[in-house]
Structures are given as structure tokens and as C-alpha cells.
N, C-alpha and C positions, 0 to 999 in steps of 0.2 A: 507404425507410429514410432519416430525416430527419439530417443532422449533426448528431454529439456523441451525447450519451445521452438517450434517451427516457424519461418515467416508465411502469413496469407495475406490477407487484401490490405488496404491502405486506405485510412481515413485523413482528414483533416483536420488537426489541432486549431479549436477552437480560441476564442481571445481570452485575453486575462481576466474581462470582468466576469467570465464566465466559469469563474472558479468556484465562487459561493455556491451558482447550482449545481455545479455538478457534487459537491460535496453533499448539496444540502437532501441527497437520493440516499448518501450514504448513514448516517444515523438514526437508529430505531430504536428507542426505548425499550422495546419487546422484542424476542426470539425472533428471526423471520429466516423465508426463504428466498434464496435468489437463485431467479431461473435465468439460465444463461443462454438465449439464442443463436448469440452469434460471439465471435473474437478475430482479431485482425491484430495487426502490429503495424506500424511506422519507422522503416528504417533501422532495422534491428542490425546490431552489430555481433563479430561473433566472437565469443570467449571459452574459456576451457576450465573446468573446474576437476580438478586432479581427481582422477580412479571413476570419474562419469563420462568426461570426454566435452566434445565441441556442444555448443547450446549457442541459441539465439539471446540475444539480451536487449531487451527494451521494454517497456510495463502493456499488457495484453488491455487492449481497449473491446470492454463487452459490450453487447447489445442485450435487452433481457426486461425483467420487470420482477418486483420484490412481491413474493403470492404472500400477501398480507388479506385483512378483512377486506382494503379497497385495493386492486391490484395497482402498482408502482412504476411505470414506466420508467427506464433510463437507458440514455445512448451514450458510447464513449466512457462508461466506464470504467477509469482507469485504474486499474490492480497490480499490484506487484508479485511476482513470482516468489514465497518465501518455503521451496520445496526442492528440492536437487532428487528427488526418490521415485518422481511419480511423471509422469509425460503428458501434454495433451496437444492437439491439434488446432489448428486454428483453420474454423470455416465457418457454415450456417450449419447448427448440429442441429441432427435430426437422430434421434429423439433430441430435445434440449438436456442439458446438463442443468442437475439443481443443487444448488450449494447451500451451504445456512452460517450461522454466525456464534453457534451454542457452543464449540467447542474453543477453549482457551487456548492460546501458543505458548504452549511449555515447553517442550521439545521437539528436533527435527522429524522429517516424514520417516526415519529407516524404520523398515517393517520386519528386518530381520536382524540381531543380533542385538545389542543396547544401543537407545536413540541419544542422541543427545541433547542433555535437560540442559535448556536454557537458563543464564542466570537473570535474574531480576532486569540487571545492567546491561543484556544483552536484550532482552525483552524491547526495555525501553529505548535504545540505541537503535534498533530496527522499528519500531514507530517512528521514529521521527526521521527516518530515512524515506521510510515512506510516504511523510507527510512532505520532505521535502522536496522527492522524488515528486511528488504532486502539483507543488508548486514550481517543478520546474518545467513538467508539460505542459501546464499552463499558459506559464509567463515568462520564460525565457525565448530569449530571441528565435525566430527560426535557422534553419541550417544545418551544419555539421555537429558544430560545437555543441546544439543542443543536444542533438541523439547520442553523441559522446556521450555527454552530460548525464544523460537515461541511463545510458550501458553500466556507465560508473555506480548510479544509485543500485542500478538492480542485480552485479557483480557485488559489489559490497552486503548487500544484503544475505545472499549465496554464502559468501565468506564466513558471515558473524554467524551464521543460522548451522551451516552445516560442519564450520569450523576444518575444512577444506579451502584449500590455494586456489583461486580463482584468479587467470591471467588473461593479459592480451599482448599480439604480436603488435599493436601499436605501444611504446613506451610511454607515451603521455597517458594517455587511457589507463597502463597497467600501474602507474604510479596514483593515480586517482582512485581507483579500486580499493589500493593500499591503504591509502588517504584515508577517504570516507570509511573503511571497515576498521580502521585503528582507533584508540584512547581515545586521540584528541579529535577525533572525527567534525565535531558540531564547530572547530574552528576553518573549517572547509568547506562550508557551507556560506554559499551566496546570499547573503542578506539581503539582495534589493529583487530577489523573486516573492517572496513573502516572507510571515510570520512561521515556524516551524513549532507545532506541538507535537505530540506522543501519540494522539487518539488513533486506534484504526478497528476496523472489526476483519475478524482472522475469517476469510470463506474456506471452508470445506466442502468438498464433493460428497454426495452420498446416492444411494439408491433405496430399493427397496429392499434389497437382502444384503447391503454392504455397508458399512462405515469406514470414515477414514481411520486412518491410514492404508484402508488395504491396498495392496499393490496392483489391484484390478480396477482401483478408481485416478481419476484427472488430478490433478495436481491442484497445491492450494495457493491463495491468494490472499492478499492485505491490499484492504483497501483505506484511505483517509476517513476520518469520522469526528465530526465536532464536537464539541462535550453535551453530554445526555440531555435535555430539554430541565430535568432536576438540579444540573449545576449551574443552567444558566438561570434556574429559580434564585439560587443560592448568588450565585455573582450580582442578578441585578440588586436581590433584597441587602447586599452587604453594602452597594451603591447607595441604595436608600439610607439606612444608615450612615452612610459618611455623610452625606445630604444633610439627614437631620442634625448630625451633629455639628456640623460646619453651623448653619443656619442659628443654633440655640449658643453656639459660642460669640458668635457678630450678634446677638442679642442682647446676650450678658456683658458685652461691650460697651456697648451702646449704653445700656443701664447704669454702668458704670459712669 
């Protein structure tokens, strides 16, 4: 098992309208688990992240189902690598791999010496990398420039998380990395692939006698995730409200 990510098979990036669903596998109100049968990549570019070495970089597309009360089917689920510590393979794994969503990202994977605690700012700068990195496997055009595009979101990610130099022997690419993992990051960001929020749920690998971080398990993953089915309680009922109130002020108008 080589460090980082390997390339295996190759799927097809589905169209843009097809972003709601695929997101829509990824939010779950409750704890769950996700079992991973299969991972593939598209076109992976290759980068170096200092004192690890060469890695594949592009977001690992799963195959698998969420073992809930009703099991969850999804394909092409598309995850972002946020782990420089740990390796996994990309095939049809046999046993499957099973991840879950319980444990927070607070700091990086290192299992041996001090990890490093993310900050708040850093938390939330990698959400929306990943969300944007979402929106651009998506809905960016196909081609080169796209999987560039991939490499930069999921190099940048590597960067902010393990707080390691992460490069490429192409200069536009290694200036995009830069980009994207810097301050002003969310000014690099393409606005006409979509909306970019923060939500993601953090996968972790586990077994039956192991938890993450140990060095004997697969590497972890961020995936997109919508706001909780309670916030969209909370967003439409603040709708309603403006509603009512709009409605009772052109009343009192009126009466006037």
C-alpha cells in the first residue's frame, strides 16, 4: 500500500443537476455508518507534500450504502482526502471498509508525536473547500482545467490540515494550491460553479478492535453535507415570519 492515494478505475462525472442528489445521501441527522464498497479516481494529478512524498490528488469517488435503520444506497460519492498519515487503496474492497461520522475534525491524523489542533478558522476554511471542491466536480466544465481544478482543491486541503508544503511540478497548479490554502482563499473561488457553504461530515475508518486514528486503519474523508433537516426547520419557519410580517405591514397600510 503506497502513501496517499493511489489511482484505480475511472468513472464518469455526472451533470450539474445532479448535485442536489448526490449531496442529498450525504446528510443524516443521526450518527451513521458508511460502508464503502468500492473507490476509483478521475484523472488524478500528482503532488508532493513535504517529509510524505508523491500522492495522487483528486477527490476518491465511493461506491457503498449508509447501514442505517433502511440501508442507503449511493454511487460516486465524492470525498475529499483530509489526512496526509494514513493510506488506502482504491479497488472493490473485500472485506468493505466502514466509516462513520461520530468523530469531529479537530486535528490532523499523526498518531505518533503531537497532532495538530486545528483552529476554529481552519476547521471552517477546509469545509468549504470541500464544498467547493464539490461544486466543481460537479459543474465545472469537463477537461484538464477541471482535474487541475480537483488537484488544487484537494492539495490545499493537505496544506491547511497538515500544515505541510504541498507542491506541484506544474507552476500554475502549485500557485493555485497556494491560492486556495491561503487567508484570502474564498477570493479564488469560482462563483459560477455554485453556492459554497462550510457543512461537511468528517468519515472516519474503523473496525472492530481499531479506531481512528490508528495507523493500521484507511484514511479519512470529508464529504459535502446540507444543513441538518432542524436548520432548514428553522430557515423556513424565519420565512414564514418575514411572510407574516410583510403581509400585516401592507395591511396597516391599507388601513391607513
Amino acid at each position: 500500500m503506497t502513501r496517499g492515494l493511489t489511482s484505480g478505475g475511472t468513472k464518469v462525472a455526472v451533470g450539474a443537476a445532479a448535485v442536489a442528489a448526490g449531496l442529498a445521501f450525504a446528510p443524516m441527522a443521526q450518527a451513521a455508518t458508511y460502508i464503502m464498497q468500492n473507490g476509483t479516481m478521475d484523472s488524478p494529478r500528482t503532488l508532493n507534500i513535504a517529509g510524505i512524498g508523491n500522492v495522487k490528488a483528486t477527490p476518491v469517488q465511493f461506491d457503498g450504502y449508509i447501514d442505517d435503520v433502511v440501508d442507503q444506497p449511493f454511487d460516486n460519492l465524492v470525498a475529499f482526502c483530509v489526512d496526509v498519515y494514513h493510506a488506502i487503496t482504491l479497488t472493490d474492497y473485500d472485506p468493505d471498509l466502514k466509516y462513520t461520522d461520530t468523530i469531529p475534525l479537530t486535528t490532523d491524523s499523526q498518531w505518533d508525536g503531537s497532532p495538530k489542533v486545528l483552529t476554529n478558522q481552519e476547521i471552517l476554511q477546509i469545509g468549504r473547500l470541500v464544498n467547493y471542491g464539490t461544486n466543481v466536480f460537479y459543474n465545472a466544465p469537463g477537461g484538464a482545467a477541471r482535474y487541475d481544478e480537483l488537484a488544487a482543491v484537494q492539495g490545499a486541503i493537505w496544506q491547511v490540515v497538515s500544515g505541510l508544503n504541498v507542491t506541484s511540478t506544474n507552476a500554475t497548479l502549485n500557485t493555485r494550491i497556494d491560492n486556495l490554502a491561503g487567508l484570502s482563499y474564498m477570493s479564488f473561488f469560482n462563483t459560477g460553479y455554485g453556492h459554497v457553504h462550510s457543512g461537511i461530515k468528517f468519515l472516519t475508518p474503523f473496525t472492530d478492535s481499531r479506531v481512528y486514528p490508528d495507523k493500521k486503519l484507511t484514511q479519512a474523508f470529508a464529504i459535502a453535507a446540507v444543513p441538518e433537516p432542524a436548520a432548514w426547520v428553522m430557515m423556513i419557519g424565519g420565512f414564514a415570519c418575514a411572510g407574516a410580517m410583510l403581509r400585516r405591514s401592507r395591511r396597516q397600510a391599507f388601513a391607513a
